[in-house]
C-alpha positions as CSV (number, residue, x, y, z in Angstrom):
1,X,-16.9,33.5,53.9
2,X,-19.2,33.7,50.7
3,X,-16.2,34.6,48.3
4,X,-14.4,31.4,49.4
5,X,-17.3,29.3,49.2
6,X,-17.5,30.9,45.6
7,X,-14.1,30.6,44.9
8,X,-14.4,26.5,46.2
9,X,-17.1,25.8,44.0
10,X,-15.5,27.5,40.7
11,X,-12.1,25.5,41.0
12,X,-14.4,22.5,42.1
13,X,-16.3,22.9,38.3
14,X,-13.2,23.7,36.6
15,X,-11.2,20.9,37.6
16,X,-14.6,18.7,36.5
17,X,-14.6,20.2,33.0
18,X,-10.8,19.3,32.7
19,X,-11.3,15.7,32.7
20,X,-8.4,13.9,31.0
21,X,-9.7,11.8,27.7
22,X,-10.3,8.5,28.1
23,X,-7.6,5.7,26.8
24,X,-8.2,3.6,23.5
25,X,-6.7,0.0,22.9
26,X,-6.5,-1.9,19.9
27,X,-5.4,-4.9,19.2
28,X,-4.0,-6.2,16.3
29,X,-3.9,-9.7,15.9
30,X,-8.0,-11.2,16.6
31,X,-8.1,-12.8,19.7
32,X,-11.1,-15.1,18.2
33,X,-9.0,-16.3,15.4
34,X,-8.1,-20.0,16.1
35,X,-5.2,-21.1,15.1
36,X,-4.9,-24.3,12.5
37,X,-4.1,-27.3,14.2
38,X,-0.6,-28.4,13.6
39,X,-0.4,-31.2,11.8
40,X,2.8,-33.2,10.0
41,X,3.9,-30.8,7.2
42,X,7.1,-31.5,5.0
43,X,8.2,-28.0,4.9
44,X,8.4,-25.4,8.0
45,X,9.5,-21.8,7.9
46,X,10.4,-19.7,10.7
47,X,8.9,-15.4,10.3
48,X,11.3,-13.0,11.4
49,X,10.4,-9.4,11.6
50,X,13.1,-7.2,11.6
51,X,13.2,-4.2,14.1
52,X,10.4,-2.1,12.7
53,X,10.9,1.7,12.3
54,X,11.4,3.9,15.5
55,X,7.8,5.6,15.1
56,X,6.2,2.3,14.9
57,X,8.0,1.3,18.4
58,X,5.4,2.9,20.6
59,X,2.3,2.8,22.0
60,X,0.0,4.9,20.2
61,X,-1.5,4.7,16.9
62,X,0.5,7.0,13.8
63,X,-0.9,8.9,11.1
64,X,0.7,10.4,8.3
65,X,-0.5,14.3,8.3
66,X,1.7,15.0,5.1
67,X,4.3,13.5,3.2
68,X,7.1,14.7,6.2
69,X,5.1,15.0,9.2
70,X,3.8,12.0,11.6
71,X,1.1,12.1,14.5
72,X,1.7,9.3,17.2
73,X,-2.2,9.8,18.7
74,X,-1.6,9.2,22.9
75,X,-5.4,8.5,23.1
76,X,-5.4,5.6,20.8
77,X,-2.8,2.9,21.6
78,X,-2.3,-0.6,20.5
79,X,-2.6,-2.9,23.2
80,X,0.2,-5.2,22.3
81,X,3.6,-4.2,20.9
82,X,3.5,-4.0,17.0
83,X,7.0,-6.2,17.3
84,X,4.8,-8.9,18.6
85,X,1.1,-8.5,16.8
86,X,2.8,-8.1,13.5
87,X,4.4,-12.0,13.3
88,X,1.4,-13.3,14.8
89,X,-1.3,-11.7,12.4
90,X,1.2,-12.7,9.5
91,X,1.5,-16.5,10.7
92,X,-1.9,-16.9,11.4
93,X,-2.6,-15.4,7.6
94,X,-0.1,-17.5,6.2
95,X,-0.8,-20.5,7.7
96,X,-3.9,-21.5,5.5
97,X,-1.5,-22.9,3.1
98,X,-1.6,-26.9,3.3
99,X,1.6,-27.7,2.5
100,X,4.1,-25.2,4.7
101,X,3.7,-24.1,8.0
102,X,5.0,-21.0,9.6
103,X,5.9,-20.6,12.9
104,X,7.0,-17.1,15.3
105,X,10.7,-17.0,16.2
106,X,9.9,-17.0,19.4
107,X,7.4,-20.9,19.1
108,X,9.0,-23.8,20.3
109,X,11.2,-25.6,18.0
110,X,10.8,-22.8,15.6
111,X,14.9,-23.1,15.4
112,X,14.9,-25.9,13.6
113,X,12.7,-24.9,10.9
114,X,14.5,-25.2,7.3
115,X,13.6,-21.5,5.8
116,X,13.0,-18.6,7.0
117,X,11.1,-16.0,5.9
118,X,12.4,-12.5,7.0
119,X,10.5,-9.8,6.3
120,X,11.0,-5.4,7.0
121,X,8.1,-3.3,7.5
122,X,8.7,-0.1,6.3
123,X,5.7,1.7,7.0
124,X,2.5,0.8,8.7
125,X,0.4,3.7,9.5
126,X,-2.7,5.4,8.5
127,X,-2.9,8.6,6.2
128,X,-5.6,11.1,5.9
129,X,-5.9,11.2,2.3
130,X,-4.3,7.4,1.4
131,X,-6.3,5.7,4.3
132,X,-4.3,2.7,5.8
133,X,-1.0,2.1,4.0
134,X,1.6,-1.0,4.1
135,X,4.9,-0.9,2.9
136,X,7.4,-4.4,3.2
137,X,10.0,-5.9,1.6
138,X,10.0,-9.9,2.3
139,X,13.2,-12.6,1.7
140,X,12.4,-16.4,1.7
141,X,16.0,-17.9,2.9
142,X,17.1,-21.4,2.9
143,X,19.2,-23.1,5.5
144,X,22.5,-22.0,4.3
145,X,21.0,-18.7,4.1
146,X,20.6,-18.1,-0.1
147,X,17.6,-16.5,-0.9
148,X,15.2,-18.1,-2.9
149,X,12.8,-15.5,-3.5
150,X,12.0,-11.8,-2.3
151,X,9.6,-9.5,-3.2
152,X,8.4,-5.9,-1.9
153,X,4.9,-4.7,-1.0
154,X,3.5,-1.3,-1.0
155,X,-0.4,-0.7,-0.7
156,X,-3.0,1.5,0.7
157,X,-6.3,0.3,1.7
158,X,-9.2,3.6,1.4
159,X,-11.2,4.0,4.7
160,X,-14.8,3.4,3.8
161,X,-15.3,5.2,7.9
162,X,-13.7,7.8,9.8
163,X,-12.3,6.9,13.1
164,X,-9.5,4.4,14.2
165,X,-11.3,1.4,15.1
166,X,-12.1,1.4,11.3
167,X,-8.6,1.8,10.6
168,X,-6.6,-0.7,12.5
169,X,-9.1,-2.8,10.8
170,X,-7.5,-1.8,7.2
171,X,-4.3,-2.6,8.5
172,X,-5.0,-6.6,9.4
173,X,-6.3,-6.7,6.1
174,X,-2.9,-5.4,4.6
175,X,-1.1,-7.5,6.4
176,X,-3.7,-10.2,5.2
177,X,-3.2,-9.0,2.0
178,X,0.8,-9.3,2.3
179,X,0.6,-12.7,3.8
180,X,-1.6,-13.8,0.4
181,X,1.2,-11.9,-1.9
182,X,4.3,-14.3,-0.2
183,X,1.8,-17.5,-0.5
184,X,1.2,-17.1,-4.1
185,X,4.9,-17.0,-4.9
186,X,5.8,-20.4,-2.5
């Protein structure tokens, strides 16, 4: 009788020591950011993100370990698809501009905005040496679909912190960073 009450109490402490590690979200796009208020422009363009890469189409968080090999973390997870965050941080960055204003494909009336501005994310991810790192290539189309401008993007943002709050942090600010790069050339 002792040896299975022994034998009850060691699986009991083993399978207590083998908790599984707890779950991390992120979010993207800043839930206490306030959109402008829409008022009459002259000029609307519609964002459209094409399909990003097939590593950025899951849940969890990437980092570069070397130049060939990827770590998709299953601990640290955006909260939101990136298909969906990405437009929204981009609009919401580009939309300071008094003039234009951009709109989601997927806002109403968005289809009969003029231009569109298509842009491919190539890389969004975080690197242990680099630190956060953005690389996009951007078209501004007109209605009969000529471009008018394009442009490419490729930058890394250093961590100043370990740890991945700290770095999807680094990666609004990209994006914030490529949303100022297309405004400067409207």
């Amino acid at each position: 009788m002792r040896i299975i009450i022994t034998l009850s109490t060691l699986f009991a402490l083993a399978a207590c020591s083998s908790a599984p590690p707890s779950l991390q979200y992120y979010l993207l796009d800043s839930p206490a950011k306030v959109s402008a208020p829409h008022t009459q422009t002259k000029r609307q363009i519609r964002l459209e993100l094409l399909p990003l890469p097939e590593y950025l189409q899951q849940d969890g968080l990437v980092m570069r370990l070397s130049d060939s090999s990827l770590h998709v973390s299953r601990q640290h997870l955006w909260a939101q698809a990136l298909q969906q965050s990405v437009p929204q941080v981009l609009v919401d960055a580009l939309n300071n501009h008094q003039e234009v204003r951009f709109v989601t494909q997927n806002e109403p009336g968005a289809l009969q905005a003029g231009e569109r501005l298509v842009i491919q994310i190539r890389h969004l991810l975080i690197d242990q040496q680099q630190g956060a790192i953005l690389s996009a290539q951007y078209w501004l189309l007109d209605q009969q679909g000529s471009i008018h401008f394009q442009g490419s993007f490729n930058q890394s943002q250093q961590m100043a912190h370990d740890g991945y709050p700290h770095a999807v942090e680094n990666l609004q600010l990209l994006l914030k960073n490529l949303a100022a790069q297309i405004q400067t050339e409207l």
